[in-house]
mmCIF file of the C-alpha atoms, coordinates in Angstrom:
data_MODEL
# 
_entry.id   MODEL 
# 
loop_
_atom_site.group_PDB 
_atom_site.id 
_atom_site.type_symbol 
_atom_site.label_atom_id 
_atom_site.label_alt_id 
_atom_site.label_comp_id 
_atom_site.label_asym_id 
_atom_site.label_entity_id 
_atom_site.label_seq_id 
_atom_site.pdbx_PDB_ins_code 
_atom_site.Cartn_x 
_atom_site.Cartn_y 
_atom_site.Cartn_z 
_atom_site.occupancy 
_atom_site.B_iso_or_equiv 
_atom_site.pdbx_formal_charge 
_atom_site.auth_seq_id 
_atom_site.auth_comp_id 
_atom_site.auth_asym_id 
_atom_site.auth_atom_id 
_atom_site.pdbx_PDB_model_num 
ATOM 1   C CA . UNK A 1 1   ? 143.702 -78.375 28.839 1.00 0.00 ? 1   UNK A CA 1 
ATOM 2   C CA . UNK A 1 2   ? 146.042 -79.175 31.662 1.00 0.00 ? 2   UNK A CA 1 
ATOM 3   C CA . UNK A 1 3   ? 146.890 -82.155 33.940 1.00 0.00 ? 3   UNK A CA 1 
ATOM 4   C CA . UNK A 1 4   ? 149.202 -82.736 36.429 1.00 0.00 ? 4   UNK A CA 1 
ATOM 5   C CA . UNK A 1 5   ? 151.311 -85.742 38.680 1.00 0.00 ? 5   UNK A CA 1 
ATOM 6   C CA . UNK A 1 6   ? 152.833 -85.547 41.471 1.00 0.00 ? 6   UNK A CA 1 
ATOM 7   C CA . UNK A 1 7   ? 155.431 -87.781 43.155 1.00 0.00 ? 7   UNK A CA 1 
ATOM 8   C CA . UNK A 1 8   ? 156.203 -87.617 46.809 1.00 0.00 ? 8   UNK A CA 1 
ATOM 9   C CA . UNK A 1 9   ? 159.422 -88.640 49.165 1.00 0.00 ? 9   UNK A CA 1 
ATOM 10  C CA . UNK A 1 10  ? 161.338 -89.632 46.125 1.00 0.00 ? 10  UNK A CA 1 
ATOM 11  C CA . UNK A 1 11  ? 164.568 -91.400 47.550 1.00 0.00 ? 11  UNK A CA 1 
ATOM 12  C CA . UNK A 1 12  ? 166.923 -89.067 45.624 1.00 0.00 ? 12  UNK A CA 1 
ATOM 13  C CA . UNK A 1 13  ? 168.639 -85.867 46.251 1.00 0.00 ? 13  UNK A CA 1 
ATOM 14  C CA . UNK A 1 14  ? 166.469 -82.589 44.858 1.00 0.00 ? 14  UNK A CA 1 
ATOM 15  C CA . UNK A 1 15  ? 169.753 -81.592 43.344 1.00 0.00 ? 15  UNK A CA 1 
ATOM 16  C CA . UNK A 1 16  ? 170.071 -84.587 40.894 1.00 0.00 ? 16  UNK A CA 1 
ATOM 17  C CA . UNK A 1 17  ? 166.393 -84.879 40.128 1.00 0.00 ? 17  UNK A CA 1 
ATOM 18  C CA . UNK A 1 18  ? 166.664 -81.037 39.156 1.00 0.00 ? 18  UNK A CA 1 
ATOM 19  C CA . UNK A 1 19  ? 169.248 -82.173 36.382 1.00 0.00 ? 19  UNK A CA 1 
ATOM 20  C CA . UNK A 1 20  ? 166.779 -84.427 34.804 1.00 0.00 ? 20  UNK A CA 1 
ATOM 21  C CA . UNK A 1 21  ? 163.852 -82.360 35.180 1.00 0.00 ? 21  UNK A CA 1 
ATOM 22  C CA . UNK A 1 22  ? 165.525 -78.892 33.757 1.00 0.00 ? 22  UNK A CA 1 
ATOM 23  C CA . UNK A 1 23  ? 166.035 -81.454 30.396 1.00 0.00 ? 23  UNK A CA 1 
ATOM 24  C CA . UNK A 1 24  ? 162.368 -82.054 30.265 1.00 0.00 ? 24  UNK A CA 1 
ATOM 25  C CA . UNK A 1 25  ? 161.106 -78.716 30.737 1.00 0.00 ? 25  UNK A CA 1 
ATOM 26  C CA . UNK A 1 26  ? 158.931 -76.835 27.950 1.00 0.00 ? 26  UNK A CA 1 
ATOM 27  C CA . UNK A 1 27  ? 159.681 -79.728 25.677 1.00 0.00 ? 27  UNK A CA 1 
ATOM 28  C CA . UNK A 1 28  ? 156.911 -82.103 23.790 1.00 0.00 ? 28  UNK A CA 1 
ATOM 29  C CA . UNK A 1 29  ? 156.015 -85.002 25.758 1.00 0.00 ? 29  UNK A CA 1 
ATOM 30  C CA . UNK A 1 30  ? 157.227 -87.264 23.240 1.00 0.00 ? 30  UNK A CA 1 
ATOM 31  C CA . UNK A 1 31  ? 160.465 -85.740 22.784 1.00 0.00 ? 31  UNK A CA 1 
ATOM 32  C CA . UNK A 1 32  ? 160.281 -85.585 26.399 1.00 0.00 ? 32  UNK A CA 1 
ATOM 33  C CA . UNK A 1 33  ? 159.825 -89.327 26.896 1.00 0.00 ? 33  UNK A CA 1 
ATOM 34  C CA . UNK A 1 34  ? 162.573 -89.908 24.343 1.00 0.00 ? 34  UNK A CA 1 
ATOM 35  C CA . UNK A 1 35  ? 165.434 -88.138 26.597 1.00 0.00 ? 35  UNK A CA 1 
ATOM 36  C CA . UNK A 1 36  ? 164.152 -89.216 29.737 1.00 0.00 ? 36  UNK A CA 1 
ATOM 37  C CA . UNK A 1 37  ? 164.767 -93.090 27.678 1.00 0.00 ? 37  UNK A CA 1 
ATOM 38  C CA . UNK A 1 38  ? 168.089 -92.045 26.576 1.00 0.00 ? 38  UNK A CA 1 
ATOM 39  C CA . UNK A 1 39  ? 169.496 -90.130 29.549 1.00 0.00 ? 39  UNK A CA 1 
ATOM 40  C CA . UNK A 1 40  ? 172.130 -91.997 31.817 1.00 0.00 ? 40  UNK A CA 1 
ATOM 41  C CA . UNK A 1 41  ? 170.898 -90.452 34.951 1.00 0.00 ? 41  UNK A CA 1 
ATOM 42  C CA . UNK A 1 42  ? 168.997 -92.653 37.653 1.00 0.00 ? 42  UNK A CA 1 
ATOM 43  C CA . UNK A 1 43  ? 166.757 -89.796 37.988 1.00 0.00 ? 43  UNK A CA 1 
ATOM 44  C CA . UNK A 1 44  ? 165.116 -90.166 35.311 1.00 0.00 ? 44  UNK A CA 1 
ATOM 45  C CA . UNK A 1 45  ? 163.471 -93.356 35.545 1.00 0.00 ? 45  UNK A CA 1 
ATOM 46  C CA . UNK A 1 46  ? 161.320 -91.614 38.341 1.00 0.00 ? 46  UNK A CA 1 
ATOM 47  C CA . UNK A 1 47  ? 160.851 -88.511 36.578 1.00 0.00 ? 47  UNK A CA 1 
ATOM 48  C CA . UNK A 1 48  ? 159.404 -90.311 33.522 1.00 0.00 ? 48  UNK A CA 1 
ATOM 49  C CA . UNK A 1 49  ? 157.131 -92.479 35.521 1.00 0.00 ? 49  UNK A CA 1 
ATOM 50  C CA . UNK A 1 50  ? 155.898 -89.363 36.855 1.00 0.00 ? 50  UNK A CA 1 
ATOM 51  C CA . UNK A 1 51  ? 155.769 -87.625 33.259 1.00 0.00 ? 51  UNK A CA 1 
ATOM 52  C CA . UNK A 1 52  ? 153.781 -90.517 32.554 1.00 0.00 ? 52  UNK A CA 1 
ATOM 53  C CA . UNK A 1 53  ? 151.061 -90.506 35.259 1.00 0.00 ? 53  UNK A CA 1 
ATOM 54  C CA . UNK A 1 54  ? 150.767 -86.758 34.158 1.00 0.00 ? 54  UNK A CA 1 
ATOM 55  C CA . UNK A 1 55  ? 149.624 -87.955 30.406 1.00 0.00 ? 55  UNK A CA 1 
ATOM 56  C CA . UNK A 1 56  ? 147.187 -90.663 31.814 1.00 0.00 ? 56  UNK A CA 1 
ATOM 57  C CA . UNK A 1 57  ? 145.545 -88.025 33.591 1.00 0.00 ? 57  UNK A CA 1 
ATOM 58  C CA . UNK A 1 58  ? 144.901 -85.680 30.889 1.00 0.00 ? 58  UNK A CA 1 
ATOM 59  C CA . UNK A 1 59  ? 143.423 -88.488 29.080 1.00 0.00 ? 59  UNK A CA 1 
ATOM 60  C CA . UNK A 1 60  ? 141.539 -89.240 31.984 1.00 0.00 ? 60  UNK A CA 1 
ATOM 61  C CA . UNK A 1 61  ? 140.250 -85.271 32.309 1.00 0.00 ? 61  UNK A CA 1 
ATOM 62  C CA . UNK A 1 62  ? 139.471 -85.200 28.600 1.00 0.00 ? 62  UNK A CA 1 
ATOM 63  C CA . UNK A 1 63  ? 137.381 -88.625 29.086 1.00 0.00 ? 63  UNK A CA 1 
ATOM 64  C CA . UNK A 1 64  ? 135.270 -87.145 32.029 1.00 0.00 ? 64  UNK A CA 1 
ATOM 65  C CA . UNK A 1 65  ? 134.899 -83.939 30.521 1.00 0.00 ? 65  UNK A CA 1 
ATOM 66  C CA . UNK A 1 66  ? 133.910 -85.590 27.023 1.00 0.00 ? 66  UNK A CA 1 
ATOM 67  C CA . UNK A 1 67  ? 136.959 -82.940 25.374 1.00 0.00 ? 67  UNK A CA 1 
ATOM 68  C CA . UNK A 1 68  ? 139.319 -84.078 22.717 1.00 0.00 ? 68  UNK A CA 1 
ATOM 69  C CA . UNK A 1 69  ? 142.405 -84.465 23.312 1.00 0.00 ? 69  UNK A CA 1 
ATOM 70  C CA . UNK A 1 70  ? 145.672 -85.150 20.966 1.00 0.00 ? 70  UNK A CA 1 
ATOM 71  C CA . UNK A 1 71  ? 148.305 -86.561 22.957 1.00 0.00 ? 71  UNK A CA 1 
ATOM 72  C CA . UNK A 1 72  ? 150.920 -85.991 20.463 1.00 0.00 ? 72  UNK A CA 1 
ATOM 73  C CA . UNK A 1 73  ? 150.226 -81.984 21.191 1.00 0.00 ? 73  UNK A CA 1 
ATOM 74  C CA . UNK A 1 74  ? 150.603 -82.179 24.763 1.00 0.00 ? 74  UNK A CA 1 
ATOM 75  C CA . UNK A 1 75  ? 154.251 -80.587 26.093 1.00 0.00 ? 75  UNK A CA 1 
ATOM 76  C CA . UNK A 1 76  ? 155.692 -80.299 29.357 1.00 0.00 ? 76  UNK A CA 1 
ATOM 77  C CA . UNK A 1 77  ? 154.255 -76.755 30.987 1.00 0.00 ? 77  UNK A CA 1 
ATOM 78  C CA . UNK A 1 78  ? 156.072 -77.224 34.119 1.00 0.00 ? 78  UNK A CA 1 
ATOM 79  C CA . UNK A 1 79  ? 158.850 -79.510 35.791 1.00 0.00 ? 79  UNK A CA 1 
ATOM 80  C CA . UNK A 1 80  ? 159.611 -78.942 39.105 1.00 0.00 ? 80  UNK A CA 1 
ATOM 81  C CA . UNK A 1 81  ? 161.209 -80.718 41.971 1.00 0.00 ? 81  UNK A CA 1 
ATOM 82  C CA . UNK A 1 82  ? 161.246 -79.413 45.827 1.00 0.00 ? 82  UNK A CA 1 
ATOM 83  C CA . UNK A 1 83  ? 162.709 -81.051 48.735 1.00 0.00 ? 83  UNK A CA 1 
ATOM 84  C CA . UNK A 1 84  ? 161.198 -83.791 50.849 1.00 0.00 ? 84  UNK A CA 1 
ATOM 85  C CA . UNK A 1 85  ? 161.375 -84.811 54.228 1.00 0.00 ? 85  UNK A CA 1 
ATOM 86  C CA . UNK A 1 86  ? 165.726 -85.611 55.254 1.00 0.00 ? 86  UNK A CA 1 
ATOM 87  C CA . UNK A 1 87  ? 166.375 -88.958 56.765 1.00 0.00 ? 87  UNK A CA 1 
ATOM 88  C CA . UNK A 1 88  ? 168.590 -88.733 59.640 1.00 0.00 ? 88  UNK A CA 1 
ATOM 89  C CA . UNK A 1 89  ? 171.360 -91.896 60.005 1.00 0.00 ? 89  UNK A CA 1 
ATOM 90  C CA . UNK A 1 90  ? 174.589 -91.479 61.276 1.00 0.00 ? 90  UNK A CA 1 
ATOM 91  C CA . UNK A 1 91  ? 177.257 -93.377 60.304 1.00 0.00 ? 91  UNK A CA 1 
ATOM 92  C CA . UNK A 1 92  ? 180.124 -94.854 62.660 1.00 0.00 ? 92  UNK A CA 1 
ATOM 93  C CA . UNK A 1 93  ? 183.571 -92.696 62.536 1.00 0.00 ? 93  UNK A CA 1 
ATOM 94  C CA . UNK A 1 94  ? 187.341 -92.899 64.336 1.00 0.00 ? 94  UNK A CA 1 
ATOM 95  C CA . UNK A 1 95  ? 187.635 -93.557 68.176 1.00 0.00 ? 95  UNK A CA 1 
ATOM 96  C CA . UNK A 1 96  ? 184.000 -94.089 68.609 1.00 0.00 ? 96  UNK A CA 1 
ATOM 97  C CA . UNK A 1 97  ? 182.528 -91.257 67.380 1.00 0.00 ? 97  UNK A CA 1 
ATOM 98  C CA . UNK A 1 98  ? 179.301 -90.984 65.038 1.00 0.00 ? 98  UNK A CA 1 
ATOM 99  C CA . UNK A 1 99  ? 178.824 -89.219 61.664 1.00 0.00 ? 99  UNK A CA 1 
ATOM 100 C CA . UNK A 1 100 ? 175.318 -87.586 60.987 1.00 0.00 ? 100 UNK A CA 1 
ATOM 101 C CA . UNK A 1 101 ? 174.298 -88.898 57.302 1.00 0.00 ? 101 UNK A CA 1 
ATOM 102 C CA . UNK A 1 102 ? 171.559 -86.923 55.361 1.00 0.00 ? 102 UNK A CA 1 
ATOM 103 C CA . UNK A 1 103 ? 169.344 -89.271 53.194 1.00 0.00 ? 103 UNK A CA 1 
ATOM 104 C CA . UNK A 1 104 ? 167.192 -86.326 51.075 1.00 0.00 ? 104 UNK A CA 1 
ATOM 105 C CA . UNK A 1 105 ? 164.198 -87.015 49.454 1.00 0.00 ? 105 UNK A CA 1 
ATOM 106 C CA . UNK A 1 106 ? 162.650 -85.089 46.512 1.00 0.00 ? 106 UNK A CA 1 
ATOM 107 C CA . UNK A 1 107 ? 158.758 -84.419 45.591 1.00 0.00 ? 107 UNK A CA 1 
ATOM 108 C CA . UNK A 1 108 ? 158.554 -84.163 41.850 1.00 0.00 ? 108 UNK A CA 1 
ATOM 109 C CA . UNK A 1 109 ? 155.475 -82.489 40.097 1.00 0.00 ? 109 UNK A CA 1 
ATOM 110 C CA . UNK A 1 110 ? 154.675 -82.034 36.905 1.00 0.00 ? 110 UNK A CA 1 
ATOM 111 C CA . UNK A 1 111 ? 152.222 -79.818 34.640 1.00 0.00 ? 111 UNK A CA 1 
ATOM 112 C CA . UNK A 1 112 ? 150.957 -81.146 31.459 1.00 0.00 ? 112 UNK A CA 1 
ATOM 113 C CA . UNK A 1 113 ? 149.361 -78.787 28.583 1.00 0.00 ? 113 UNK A CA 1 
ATOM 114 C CA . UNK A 1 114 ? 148.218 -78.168 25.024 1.00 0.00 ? 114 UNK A CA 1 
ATOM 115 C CA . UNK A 1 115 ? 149.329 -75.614 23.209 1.00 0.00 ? 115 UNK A CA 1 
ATOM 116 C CA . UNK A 1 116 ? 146.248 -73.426 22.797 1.00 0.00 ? 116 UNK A CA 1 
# 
């Protein structure tokens, strides 16, 4: 069985969220939830929220579809973060000029499974 979560226009870069979500990647959920806890990154805060909404709803799926489902033998089948929409700013600079900013977003998804 498989369930998935996605999270959209994340207020982080893609290239930091990638970090966190490479760590995560093929592992068991609880040993997944366990770095995510331990990890110094900010990233991962939103990438285990996300890892979590991806567990409800394989409980959810396994509810509705009256399966059974053992939580502790769900893993991580797939991690992946893509860019979001970039939020344009600009900044002020020397002798009145402007500096464009680029404030990236991320949309993190993630694939719950059994191993079958």
């Amino acid at each position: 069985m498989e369930a998935r979560a996605i999270q959209r226009t994340v207020r982080q870069s893609p290239r930091k969220m990638r970090l966190v979500a490479d760590l995560i990647r093929g592992r068991p959920v609880n040993e997944a939830f366990s770095i995510l806890k331990f990890s110094k990154k900010g990233a991962a805060k939103q990438v285990s929220k996300v890892l979590l909404s991806a567990v409800a709803n394989a409980r959810e799926r396994s509810l509705k579809g009256d399966e059974r489902l053992d939580e502790d033998a769900l893993y991580v089948k797939s991690a992946t973060v893509d860019a979001g929409p970039t939020l344009k700013r600009f900044m002020p600079a020397a002798m009145g000029r402007a500096t464009p900013l680029k404030k990236r977003t991320s949309h993190v998804k993630i694939t719950v499974a059994t191993k079958e």
